[in-house]
Each structure stands twice: as C-alpha cells, then as structure tokens.
C-alpha positions in Angstrom: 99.3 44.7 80.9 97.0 46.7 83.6 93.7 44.5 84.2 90.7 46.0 85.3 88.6 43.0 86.9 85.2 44.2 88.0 82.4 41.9 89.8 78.5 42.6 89.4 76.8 40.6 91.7 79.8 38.6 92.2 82.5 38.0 94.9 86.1 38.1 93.2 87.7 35.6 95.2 91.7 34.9 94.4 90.6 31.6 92.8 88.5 33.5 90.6 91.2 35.7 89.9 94.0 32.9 88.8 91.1 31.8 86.6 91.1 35.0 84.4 94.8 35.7 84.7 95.2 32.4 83.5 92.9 32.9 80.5 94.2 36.3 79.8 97.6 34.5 79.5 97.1 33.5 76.0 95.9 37.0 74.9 99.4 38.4 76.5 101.1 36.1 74.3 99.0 36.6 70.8 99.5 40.2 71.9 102.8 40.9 73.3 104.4 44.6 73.8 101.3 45.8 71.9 98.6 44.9 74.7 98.3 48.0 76.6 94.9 46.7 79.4 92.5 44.5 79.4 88.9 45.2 81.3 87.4 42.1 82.4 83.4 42.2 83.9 82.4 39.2 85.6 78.3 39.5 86.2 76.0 36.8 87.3 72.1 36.9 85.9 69.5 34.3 86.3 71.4 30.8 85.5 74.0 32.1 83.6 77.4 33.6 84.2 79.0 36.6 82.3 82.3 37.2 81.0 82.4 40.1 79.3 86.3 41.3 78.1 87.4 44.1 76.6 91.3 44.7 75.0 93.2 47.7 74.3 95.7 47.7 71.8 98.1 50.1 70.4 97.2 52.8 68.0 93.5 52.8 69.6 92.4 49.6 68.2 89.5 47.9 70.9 88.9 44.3 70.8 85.5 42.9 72.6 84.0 39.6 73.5 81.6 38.2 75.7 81.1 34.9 77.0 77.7 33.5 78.6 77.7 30.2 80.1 77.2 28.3 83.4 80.8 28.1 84.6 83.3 30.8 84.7 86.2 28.9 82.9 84.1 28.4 80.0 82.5 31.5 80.0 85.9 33.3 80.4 87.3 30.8 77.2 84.8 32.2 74.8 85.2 35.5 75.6 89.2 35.1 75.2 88.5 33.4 71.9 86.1 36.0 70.6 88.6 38.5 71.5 91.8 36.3 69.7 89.8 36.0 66.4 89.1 39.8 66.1 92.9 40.2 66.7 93.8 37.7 64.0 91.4 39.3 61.6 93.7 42.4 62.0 96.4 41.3 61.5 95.8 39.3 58.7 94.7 42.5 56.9 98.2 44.2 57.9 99.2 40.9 56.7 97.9 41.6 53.3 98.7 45.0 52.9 102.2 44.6 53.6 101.9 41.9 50.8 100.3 43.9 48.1 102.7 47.0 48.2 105.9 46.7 45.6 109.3 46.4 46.9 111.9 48.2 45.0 113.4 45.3 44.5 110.7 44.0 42.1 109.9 47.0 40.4 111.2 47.0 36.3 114.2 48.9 35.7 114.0 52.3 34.6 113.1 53.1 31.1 115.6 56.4 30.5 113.4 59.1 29.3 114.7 61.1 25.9 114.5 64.5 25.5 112.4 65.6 22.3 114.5 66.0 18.9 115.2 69.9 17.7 114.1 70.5 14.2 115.8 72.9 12.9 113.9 75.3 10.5 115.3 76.8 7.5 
C-alpha cells in the first residue's frame, strides 16, 4: 500500500506517523491485495484536529472518511471506521449478488423439447 500523508498546519513528527500507520493497519487487513493507496490529510483548525482519509481500491472504487476531534488517535479512529463501513457495505452487496445468481447445480433438469407432429394430407 503507498500512503500519502500530508500535514496542513501541522508538523508530521515520526510519532505522528506510527500513529496513522498503526490505524491504517486494520484497513490493510479488511483490505488485503485489493488496497492499492491510501491519502491521509492531517489539518489543525480552531480547537479541533482533522483527519481526513481517503482509500483506493481496485476496479476504481474510492472510499472517504473524515474524523474531527481533539486528539489525533481519535480523530484518525473515526475516520478509519468511516472508511471500514463503506467497505463493508460493498461488499455485502457483492455478497448478495453472488447469492442471488443460480448455480447450474440448482437449476431443474432440462425438459427435452419435441419436434411438431407431420400431418399428413390426403
């Protein structure tokens, strides 16, 4: 996974740093081969801290959440947990498509077709 981690009006320090890696470790996971990067913005306004996150996926799906709170961890949490129920709403609908469609297996058996009878005319 490539990660983007960009700071607006904040220092990335390498504490700061193992603190998203860290939280981005549970989207690798839900994830897996089918994370392709992740853009994380860390902003400070007023009293509040920022985590804004943004996922790419395979086959161009883009999965966004932002987190406002006063500390990063937390901020960074509900971002990650935005992000993880988007996922899971997708894939529950894969999920469901996969069961509606008919396997061959449970189709009925073929009804043979007959040909139409000759009449015969006189």
């Amino acid at each position: 996974m490539r990660l983007m981690l960009t700071g607006r009006q904040v220092d990335i320090t390498p504490n700061l740093r193992r603190l998203v890696e860290a939280r981005l470790a549970k989207l690798e996971r839900r994830f897996g081969d089918a994370l392709m990067s992740t853009q994380v913005v860390l902003s400070r306004e007023k009293n509040r801290l920022v985590a804004d996150v943004v996922v790419h996926a395979r086959q161009d799906h883009t999965f966004a959440g932002i987190g406002t709170t006063q500390a990063w961890g937390t901020s960074l949490t509900a971002a990650v947990k935005k992000v993880l129920q988007q996922a899971e709403t997708l894939k529950g609908k894969w999920q469901a498509r996969k069961r509606t469609a008919s396997s061959v297996r449970t189709l009925p058996p073929a009804v043979p077709v007959r040909a139409p009878r000759s009449r015969k005319r006189a």
